[in-house]
DSSP file (Angstrom, degrees, kcal/mol; ACC not computed):
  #  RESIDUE AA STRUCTURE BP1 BP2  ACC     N-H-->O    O-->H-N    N-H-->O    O-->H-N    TCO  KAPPA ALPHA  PHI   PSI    X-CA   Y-CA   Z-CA
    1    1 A X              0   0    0      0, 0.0     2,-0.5     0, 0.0     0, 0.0   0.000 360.0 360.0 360.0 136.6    0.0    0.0    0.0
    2    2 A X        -     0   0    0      2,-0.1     0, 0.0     1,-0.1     0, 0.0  -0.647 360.0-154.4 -82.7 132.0    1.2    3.7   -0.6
    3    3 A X        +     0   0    0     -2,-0.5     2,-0.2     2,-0.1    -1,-0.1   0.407  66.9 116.9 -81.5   9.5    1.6    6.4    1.6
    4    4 A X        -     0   0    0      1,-0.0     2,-0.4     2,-0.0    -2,-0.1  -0.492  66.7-130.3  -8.9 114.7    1.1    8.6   -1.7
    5    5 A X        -     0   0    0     -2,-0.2    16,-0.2     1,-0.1     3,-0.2  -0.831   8.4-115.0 -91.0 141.1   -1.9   10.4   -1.1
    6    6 A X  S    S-     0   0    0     14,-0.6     2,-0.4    -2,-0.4    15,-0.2   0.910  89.0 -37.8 -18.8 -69.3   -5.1   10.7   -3.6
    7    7 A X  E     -A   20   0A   0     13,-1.6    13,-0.7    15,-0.1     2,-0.3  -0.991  58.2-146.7-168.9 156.1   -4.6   14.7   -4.1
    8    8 A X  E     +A   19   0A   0     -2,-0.4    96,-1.1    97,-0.2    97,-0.6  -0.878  27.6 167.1-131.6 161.3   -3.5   17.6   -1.6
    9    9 A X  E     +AB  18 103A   0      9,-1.1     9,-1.7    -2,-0.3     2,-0.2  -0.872  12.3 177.6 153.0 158.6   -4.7   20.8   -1.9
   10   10 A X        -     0   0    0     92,-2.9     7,-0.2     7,-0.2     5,-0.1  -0.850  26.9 -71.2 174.2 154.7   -5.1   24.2   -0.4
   11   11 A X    >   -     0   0    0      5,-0.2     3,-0.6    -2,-0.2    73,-0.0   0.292  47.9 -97.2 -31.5 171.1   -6.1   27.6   -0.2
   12   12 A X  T 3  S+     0   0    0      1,-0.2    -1,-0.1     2,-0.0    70,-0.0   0.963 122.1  28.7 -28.9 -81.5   -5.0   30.8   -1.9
   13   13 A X  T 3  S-     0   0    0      1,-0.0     2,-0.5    70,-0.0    -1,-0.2  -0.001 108.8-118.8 -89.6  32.3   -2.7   32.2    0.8
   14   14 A X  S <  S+     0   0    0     -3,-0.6    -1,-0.0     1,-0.1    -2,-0.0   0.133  82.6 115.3  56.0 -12.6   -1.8   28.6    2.1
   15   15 A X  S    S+     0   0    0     -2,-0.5     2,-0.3    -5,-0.1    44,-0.2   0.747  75.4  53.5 -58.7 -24.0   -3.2   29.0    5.7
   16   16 A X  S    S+     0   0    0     42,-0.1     2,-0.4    40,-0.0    42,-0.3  -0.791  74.3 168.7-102.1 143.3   -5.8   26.4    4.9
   17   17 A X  E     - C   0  57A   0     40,-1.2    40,-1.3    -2,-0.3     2,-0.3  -0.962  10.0-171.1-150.1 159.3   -4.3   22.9    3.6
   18   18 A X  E     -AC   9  56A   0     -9,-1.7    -9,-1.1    -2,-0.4     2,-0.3  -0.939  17.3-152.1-168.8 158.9   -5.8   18.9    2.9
   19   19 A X  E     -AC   8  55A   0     36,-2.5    36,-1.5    -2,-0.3     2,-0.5  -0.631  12.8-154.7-115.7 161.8   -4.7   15.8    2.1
   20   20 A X  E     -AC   7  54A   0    -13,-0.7   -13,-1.6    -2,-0.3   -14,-0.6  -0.979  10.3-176.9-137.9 114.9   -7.5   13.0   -0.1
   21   21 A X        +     0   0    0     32,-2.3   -15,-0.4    -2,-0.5     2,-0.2   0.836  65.8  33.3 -68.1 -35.1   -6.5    9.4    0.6
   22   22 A X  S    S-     0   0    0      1,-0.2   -15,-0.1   -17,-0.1     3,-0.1  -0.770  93.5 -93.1-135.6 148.2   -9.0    7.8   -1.6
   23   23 A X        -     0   0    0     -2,-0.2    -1,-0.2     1,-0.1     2,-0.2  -0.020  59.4 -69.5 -43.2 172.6  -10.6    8.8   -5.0
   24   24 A X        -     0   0    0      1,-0.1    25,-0.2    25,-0.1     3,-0.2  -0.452  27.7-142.9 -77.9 135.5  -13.8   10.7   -5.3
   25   25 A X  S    S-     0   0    0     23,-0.6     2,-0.2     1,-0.4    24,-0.2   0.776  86.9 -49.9 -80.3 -14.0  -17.0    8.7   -4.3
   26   26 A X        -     0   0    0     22,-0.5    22,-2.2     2,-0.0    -1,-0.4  -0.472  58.8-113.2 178.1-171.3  -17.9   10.8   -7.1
   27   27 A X  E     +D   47   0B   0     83,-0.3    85,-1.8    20,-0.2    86,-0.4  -0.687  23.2 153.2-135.8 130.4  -18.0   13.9   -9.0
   28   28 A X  E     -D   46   0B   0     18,-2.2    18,-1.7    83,-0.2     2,-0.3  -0.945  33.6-130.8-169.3-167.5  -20.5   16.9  -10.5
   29   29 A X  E     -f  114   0C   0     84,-0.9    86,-0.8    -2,-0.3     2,-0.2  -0.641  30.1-154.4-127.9 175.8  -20.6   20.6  -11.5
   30   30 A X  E     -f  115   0C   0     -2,-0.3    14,-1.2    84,-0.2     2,-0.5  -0.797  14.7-168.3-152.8 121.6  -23.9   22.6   -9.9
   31   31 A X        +     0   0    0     84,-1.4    88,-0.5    -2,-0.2     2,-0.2  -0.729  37.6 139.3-107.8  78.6  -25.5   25.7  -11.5
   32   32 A X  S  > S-     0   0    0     -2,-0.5     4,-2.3    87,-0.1     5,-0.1  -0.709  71.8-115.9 -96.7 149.2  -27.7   26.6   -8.5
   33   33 A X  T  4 S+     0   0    0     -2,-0.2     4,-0.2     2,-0.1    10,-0.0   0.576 116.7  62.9 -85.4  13.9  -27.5   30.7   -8.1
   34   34 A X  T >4 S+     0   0    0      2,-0.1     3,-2.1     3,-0.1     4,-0.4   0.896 104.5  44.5 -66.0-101.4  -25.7   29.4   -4.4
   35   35 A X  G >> S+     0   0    0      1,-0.4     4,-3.3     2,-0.3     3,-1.5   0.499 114.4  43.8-111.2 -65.6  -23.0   27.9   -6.1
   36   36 A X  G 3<>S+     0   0    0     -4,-2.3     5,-1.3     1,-0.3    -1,-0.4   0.527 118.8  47.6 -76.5   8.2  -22.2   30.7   -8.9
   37   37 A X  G <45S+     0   0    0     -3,-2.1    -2,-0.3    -4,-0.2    -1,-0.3   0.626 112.6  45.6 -54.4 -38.9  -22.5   33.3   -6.2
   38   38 A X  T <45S+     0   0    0     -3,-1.5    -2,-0.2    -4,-0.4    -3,-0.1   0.891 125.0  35.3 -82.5 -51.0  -20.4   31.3   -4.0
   39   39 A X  T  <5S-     0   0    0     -4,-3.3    -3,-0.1     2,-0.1    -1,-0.1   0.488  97.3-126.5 -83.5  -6.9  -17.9   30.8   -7.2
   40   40 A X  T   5S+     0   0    0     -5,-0.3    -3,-0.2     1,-0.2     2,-0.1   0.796  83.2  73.3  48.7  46.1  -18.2   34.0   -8.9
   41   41 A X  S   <S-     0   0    0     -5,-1.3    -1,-0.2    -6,-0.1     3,-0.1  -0.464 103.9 -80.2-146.5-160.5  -19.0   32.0  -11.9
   42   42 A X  S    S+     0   0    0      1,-0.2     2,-0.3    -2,-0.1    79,-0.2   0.426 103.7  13.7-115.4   9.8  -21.6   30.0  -13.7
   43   43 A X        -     0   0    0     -8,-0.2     2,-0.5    -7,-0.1   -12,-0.2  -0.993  54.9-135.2-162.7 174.7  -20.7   26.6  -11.5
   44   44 A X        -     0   0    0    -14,-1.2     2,-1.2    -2,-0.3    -8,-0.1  -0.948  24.0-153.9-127.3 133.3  -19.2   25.2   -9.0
   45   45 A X        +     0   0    0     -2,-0.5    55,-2.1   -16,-0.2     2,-0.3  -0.606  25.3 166.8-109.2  95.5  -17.2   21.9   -9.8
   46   46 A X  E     -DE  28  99B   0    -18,-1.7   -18,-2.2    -2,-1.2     2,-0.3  -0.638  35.4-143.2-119.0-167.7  -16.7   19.6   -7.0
   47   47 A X  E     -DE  27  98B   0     51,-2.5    51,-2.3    -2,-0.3   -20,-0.2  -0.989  21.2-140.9-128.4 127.0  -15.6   16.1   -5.9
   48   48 A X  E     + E   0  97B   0    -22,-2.2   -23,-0.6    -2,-0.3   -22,-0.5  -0.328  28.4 179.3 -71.7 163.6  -17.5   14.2   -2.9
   49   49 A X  E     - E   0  96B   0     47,-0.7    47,-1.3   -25,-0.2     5,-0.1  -0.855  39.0 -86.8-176.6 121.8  -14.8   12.4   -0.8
   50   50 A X  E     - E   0  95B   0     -2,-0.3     4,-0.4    45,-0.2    45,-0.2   0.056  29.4-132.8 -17.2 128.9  -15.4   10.1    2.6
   51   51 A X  S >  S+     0   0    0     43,-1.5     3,-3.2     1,-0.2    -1,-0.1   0.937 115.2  55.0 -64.0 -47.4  -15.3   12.5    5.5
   52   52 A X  T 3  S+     0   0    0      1,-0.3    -1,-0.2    42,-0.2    43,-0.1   0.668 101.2  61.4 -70.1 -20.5  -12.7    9.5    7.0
   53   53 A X  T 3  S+     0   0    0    -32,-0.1   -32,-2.3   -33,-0.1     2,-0.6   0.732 100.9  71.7 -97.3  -3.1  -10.5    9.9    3.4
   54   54 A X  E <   -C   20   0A   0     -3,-3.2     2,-0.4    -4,-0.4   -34,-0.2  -0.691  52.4-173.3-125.7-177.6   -9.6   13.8    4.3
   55   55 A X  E     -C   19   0A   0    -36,-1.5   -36,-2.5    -2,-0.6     2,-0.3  -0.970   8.8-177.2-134.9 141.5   -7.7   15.7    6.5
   56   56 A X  E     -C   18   0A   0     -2,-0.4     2,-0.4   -38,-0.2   -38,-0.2  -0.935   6.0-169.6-134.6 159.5   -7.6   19.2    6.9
   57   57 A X  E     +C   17   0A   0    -40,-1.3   -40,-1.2    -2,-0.3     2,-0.2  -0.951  45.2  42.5-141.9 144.5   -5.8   21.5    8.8
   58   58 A X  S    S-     0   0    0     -2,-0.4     2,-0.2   -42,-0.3   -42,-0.1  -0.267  84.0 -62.7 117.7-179.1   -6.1   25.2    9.6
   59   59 A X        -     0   0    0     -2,-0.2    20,-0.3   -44,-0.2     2,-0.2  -0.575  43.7-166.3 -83.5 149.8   -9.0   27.2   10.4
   60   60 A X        -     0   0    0     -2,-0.2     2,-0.4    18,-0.2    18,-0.2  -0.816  15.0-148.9-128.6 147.9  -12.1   28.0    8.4
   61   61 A X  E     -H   77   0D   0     16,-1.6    16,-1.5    -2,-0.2     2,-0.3  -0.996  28.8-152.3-129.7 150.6  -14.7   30.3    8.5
   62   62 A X  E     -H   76   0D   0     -2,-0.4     2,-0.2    14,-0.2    14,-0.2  -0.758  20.9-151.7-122.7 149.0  -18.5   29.1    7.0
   63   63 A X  E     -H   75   0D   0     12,-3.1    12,-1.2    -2,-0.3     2,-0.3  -0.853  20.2-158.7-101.8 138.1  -21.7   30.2    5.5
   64   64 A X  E     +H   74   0D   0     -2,-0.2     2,-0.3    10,-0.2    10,-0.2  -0.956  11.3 178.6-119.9 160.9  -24.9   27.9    6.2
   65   65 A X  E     -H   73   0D   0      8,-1.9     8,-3.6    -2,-0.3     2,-1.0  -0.956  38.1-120.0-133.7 155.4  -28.2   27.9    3.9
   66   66 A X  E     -H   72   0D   0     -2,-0.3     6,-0.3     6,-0.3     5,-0.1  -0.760  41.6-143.7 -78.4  78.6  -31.3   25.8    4.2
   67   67 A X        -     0   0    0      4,-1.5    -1,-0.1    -2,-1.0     5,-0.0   0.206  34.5 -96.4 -47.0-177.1  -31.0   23.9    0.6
   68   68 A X  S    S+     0   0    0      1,-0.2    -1,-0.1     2,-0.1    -2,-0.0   0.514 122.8  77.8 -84.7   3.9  -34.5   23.2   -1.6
   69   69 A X  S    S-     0   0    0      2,-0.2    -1,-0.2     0, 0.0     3,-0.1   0.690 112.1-117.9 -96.4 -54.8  -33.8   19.4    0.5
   70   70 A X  S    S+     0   0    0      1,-0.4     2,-0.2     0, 0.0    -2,-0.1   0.279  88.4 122.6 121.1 -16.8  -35.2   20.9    3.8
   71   71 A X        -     0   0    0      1,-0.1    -4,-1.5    -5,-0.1    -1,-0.4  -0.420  68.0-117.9-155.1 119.4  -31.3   19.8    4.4
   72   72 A X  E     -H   66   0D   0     -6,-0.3    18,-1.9    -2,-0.2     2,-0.7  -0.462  18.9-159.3 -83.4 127.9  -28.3   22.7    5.7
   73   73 A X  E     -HI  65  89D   0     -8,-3.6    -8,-1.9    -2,-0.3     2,-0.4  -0.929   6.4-164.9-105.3 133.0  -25.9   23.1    3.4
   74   74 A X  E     -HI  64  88D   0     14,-4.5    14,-3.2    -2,-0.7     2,-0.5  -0.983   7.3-158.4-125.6 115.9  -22.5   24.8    5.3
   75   75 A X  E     -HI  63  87D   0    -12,-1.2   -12,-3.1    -2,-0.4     2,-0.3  -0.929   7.9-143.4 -76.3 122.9  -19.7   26.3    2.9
   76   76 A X  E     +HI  62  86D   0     10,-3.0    10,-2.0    -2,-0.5     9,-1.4  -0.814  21.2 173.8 -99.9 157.5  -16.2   26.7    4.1
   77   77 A X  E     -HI  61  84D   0    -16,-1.5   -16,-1.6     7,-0.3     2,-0.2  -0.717  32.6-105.3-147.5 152.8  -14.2   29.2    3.3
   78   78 A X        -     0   0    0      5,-1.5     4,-0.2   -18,-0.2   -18,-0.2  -0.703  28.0-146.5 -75.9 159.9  -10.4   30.7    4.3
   79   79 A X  S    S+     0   0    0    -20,-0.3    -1,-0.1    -2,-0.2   -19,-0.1   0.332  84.8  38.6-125.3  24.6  -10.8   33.3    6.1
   80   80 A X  S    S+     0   0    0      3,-0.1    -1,-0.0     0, 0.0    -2,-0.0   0.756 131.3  26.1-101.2 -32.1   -7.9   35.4    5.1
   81   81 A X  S    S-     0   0    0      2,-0.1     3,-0.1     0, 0.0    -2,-0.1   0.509  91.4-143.2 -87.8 -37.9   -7.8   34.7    1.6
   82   82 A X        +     0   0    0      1,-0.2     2,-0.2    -4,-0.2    -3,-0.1   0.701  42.4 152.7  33.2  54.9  -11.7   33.8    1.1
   83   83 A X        -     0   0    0     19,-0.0    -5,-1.5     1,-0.0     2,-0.4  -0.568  52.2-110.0 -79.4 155.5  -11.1   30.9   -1.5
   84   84 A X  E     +I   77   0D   0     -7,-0.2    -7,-0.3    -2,-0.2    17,-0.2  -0.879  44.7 171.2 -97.3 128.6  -13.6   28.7   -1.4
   85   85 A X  E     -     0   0D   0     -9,-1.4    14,-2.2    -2,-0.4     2,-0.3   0.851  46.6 -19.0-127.0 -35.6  -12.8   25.4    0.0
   86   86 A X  E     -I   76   0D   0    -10,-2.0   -10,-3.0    12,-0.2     2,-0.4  -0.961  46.1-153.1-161.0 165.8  -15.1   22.6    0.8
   87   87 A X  E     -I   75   0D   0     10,-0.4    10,-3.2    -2,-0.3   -12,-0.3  -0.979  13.4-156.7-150.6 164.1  -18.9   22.5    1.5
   88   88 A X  E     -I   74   0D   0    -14,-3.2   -14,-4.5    -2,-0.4     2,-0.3  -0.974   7.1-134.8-156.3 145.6  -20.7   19.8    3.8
   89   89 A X  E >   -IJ  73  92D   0      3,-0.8     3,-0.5    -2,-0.3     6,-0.2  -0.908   8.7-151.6-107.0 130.2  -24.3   18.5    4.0
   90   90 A X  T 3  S+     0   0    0    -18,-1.9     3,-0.4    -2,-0.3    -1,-0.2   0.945 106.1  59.2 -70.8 -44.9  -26.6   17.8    6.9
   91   91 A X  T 3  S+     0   0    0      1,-0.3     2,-0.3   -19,-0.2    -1,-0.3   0.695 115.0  27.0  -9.5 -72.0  -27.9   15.5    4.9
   92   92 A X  B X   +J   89   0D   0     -3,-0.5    -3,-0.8     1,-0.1     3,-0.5  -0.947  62.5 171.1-126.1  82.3  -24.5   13.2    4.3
   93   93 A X  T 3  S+     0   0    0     -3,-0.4    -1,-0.1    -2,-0.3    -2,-0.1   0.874  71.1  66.5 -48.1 -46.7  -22.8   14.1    7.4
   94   94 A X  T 3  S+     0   0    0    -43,-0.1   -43,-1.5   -44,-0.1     2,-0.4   0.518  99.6  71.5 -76.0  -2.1  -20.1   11.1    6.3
   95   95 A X  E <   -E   50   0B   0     -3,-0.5     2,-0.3    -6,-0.2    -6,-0.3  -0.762  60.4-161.5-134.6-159.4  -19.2   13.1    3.5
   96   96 A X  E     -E   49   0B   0    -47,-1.3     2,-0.8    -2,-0.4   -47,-0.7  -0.978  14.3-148.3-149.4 118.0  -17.1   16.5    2.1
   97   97 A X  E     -E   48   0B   0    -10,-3.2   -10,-0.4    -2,-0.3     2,-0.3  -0.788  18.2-150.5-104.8 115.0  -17.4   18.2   -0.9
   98   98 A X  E     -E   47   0B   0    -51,-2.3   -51,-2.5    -2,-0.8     2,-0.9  -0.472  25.0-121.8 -93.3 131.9  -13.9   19.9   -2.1
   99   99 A X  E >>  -E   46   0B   0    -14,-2.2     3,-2.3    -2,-0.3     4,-0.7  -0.389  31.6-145.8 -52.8  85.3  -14.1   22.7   -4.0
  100  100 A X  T 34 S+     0   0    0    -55,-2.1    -1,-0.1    -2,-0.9     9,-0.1   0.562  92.8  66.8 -69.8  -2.6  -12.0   21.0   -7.1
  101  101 A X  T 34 S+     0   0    0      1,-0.2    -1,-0.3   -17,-0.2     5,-0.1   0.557  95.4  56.7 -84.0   6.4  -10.3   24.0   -8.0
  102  102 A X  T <4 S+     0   0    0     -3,-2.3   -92,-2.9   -17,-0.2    -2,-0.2   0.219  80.8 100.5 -85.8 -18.4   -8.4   24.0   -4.7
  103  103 A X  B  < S-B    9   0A   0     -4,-0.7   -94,-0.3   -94,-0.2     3,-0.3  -0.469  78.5-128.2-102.3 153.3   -6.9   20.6   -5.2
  104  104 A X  S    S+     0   0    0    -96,-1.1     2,-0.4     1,-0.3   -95,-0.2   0.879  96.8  13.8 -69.3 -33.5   -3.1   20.8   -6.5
  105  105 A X        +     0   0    0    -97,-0.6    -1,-0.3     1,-0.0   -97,-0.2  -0.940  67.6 164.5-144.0 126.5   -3.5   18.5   -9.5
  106  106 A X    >   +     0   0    0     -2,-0.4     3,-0.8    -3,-0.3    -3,-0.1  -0.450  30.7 122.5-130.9  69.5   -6.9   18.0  -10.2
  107  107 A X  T 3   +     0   0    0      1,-0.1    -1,-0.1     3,-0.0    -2,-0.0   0.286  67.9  63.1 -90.8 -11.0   -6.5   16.4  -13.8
  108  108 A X  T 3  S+     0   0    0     -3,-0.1     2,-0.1     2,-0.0    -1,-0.1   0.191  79.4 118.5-119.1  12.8   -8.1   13.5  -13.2
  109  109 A X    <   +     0   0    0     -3,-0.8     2,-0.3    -9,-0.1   -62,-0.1  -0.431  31.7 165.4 -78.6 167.6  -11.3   15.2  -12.5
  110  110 A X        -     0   0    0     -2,-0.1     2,-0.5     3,-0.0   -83,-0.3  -0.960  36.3-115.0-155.1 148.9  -14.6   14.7  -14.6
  111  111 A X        -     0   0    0     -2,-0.3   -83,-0.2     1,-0.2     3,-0.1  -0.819  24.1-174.4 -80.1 121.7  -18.5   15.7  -13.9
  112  112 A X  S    S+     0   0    0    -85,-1.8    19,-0.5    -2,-0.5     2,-0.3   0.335  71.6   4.6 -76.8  11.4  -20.4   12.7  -13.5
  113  113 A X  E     - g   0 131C   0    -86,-0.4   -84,-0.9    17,-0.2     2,-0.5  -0.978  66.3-136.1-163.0-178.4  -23.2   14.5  -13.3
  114  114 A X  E     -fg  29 132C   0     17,-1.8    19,-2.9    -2,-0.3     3,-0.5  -0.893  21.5-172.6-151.4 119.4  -24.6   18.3  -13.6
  115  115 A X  E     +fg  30 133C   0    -86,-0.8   -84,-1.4    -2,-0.5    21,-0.2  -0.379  63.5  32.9 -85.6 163.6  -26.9   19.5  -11.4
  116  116 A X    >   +     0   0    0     17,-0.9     3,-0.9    19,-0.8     4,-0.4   0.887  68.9 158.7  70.5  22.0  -29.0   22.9  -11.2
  117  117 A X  G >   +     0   0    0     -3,-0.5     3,-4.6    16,-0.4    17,-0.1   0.930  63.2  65.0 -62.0 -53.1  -29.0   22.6  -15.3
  118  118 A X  G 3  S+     0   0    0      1,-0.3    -1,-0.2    17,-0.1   -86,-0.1   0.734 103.4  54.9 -43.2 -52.1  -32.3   25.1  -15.5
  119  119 A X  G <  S+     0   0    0     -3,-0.9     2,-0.3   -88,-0.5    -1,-0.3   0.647  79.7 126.6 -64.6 -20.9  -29.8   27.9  -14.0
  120  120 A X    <   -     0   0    0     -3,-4.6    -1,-0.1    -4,-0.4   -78,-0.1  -0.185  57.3-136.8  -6.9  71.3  -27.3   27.6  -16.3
  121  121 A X        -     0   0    0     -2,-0.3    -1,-0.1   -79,-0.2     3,-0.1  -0.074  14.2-124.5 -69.2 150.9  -26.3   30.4  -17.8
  122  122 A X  S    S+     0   0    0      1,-0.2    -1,-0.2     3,-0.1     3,-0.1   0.945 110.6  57.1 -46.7 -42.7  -25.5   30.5  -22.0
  123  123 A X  S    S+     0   0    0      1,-0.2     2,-1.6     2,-0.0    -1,-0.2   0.979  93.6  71.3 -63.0 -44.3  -22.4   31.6  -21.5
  124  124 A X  S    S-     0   0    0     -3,-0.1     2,-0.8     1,-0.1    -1,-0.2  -0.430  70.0-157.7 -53.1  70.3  -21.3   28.9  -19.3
  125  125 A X        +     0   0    0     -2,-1.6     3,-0.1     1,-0.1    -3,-0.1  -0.541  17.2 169.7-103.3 103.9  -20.9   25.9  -21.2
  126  126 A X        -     0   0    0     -2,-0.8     2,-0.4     1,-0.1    -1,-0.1   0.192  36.6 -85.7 -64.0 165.3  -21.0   22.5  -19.3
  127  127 A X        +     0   0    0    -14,-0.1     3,-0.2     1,-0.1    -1,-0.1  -0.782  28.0 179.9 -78.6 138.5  -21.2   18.8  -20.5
  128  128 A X        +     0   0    0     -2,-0.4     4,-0.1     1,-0.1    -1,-0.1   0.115  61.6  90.9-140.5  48.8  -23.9   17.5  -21.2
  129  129 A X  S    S+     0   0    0      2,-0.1     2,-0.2   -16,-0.0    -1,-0.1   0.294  85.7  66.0-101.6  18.3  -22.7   14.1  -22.2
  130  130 A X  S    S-     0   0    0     -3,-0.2   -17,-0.2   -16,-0.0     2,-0.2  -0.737 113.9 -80.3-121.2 159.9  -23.1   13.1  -18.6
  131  131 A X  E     -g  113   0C   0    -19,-0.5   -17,-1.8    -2,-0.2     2,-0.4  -0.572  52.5-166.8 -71.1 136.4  -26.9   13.1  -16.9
  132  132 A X  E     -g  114   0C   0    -19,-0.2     2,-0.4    -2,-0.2   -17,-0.2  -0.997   5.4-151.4-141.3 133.1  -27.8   16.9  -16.0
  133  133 A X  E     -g  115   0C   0    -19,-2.9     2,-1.3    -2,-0.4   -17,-0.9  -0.941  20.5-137.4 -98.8  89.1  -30.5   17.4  -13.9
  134  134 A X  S    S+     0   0    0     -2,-0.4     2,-0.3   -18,-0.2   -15,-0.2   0.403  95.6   1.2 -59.9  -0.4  -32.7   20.5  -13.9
  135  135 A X  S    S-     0   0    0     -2,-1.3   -19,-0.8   -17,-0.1   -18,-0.3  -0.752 119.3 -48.3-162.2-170.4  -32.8   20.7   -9.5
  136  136 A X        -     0   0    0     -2,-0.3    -2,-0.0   -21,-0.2  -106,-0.0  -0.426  65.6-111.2 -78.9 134.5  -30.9   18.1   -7.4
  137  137 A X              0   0    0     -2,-0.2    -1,-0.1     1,-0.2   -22,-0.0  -0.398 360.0 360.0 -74.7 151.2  -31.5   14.5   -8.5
  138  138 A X              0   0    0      0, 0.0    -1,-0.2     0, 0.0    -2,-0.0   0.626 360.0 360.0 -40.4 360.0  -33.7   12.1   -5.7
């Protein structure tokens, strides 16, 4: 077995850092108008990952919202820097979704799915050779 970890990552200004042990339990873009608020964009791309596969260290500071799930959604954030870093679901306590432009080589990402399509903006141009879902799939 290797001590080689999955992917490392980190903020902007480095105060914030994580390690991934394991691949992603999997992977998806969201155009909800949270997400491209959040991103300053027209998505947010992340990868879900096992709470148990990361490790983080520094301090964070967070936003929560009530999602259309009844369900809190909590974005972290640095809070020198304000990159955006990871977001977590009340929902699926047992997992973490990292912000996948944070991660140091993230080359081996892909959406397996696209959420929020209806919000999409034209300019923003997704796949949609993958399933994309006009709201959050059941």
């Amino acid at each position: 077995m290797s001590d080689k970890p999955f992917a490392t990552g980190h903020c902007l200004c480095g105060a914030v850092n994580f390690t991934i042990s394991a691949k992603p339990v999997g992977t998806g873009q969201c155009h909800c108008k949270d997400c491209q608020r959040a991103s300053g964009t027209g998505h947010m791309s992340i990868a879900r990952f096992r709470r148990s596969d990361v490790t983080l260290s520094g301090q964070t500071a967070s936003f929560a919202v009530t999602a259309d799930s009844g369900n809190i959604n909590t974005r972290h954030f640095c809070p020198k820097c304000g990159s955006r870093l990871f977001g977590e679901n009340s929902g699926h306590p047992e997992l973490i979704n990292i912000a996948v432009g944070c991660v140091d080589d993230n080359n081996w990402f892909a959406p397996g799915r696209v959420v929020y399509a209806k919000d999409r903006p034209s300019w923003d141009v997704t796949t949609t050779e993958v399933p994309n879902f006009d709201r959050m799939p059941p």
